[in-house]
C-alpha positions in Angstrom: 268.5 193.3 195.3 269.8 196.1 193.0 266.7 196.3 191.2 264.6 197.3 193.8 266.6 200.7 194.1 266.9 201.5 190.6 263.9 203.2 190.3 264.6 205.2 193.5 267.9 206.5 191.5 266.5 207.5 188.7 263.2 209.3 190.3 266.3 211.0 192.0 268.3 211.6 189.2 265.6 213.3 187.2 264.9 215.3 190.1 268.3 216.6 190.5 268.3 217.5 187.1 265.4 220.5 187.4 267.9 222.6 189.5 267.0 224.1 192.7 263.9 226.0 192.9 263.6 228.8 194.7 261.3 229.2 198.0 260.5 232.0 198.4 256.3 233.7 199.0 255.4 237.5 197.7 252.9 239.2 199.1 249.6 239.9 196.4 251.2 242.5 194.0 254.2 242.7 195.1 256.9 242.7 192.1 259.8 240.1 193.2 263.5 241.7 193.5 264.9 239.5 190.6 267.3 240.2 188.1 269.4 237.0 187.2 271.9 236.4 183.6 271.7 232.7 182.7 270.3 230.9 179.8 266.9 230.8 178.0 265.4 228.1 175.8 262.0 228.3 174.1 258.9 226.0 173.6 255.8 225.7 171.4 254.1 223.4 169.0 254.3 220.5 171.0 252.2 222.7 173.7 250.0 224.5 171.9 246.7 224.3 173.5 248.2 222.2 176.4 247.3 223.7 180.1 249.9 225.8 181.8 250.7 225.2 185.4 248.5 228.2 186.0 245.4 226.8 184.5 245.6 228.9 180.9 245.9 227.3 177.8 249.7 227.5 176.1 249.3 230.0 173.2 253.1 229.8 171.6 252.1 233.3 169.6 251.9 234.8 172.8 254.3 236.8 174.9 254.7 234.3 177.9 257.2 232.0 179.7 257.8 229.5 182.1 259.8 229.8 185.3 260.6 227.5 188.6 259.6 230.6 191.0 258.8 233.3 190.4 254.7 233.5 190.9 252.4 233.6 188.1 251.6 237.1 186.9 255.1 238.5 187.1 256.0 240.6 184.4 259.8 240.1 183.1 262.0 242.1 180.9 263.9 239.5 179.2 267.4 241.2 177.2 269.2 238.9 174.6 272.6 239.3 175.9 274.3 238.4 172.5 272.3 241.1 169.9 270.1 243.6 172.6 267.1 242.8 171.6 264.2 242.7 174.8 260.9 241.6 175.2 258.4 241.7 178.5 256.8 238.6 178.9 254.3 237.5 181.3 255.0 234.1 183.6 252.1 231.8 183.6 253.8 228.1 183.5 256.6 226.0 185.4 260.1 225.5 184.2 262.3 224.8 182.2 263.0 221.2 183.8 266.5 221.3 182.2 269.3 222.2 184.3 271.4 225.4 183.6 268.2 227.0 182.4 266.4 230.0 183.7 263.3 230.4 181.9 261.2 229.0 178.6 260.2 231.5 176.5 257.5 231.0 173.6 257.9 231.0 170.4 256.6 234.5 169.7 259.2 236.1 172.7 262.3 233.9 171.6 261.1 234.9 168.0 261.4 238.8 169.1 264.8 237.9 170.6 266.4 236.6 167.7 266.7 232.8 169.3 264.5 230.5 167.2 267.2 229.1 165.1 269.9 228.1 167.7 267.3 227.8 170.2 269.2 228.8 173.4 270.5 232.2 174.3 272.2 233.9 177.3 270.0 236.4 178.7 269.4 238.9 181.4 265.4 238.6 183.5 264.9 241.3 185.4 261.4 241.1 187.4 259.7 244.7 186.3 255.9 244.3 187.7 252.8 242.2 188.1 249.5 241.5 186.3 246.8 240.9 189.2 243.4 239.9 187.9 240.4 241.7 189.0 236.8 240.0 190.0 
């Protein structure tokens, strides 16, 4: 009988483990009011090439990043708490699906931020402006 709600738990469990995403719909254009401190991680070979949740391909030598919410196209000013550095990336995939984290970087952003080799760092994202495509 225990069986049959193990997989249940750990469907559940998994979930839980994303963090809460916000809900939250902006208008077309309109830059998000976000500016949160938490902790960044970084991905890239393993994806290269790979789809993003926004249809792209993954290029790890470019200046993107994942986040749960905010909508593709944002533009973010990520600062490197420890040592200042900063980059602007643009979001164009989901994540990170690991809890305490606030956004995936690539390899080329968390390479300008002085993160590669521990491969975590406390940051600040501020929101700072959209990329709209035009027809």
């Amino acid at each position: 009988m225990q069986r049959a709600f193990l997989p249940i738990a750990l469907v559940l469990g998994l979930a839980a483990c994303a963090g809460p995403a916000e809900k939250v719909r902006y208008a077309p254009g309109e830059v998000p009011d976000y500016n949160r401190v938490g902790v960044a991680s970084w991905y890239g070979p393993g994806f290269q090439g790979r789809k993003t949740a926004s249809g792209v391909r993954f290029n790890m030598n470019a200046l993107t990043a994942a986040h749960r919410s905010l909508p593709f196209g944002t533009q973010v000013r990520v600062t490197n708490v420890d040592n200042g550095r900063t980059v602007v990336v643009t979001i164009n995939d989901r994540g990170p699906f690991t809890r305490g984290r606030i956004i995936d970087l690539s390899k080329a952003a968390a390479s300008r931020l002085g993160m590669i080799k521990q491969g975590l760092a406390k940051v600040r994202v501020e929101a700072i402006g959209r990329v709209t495509r035009s027809s």
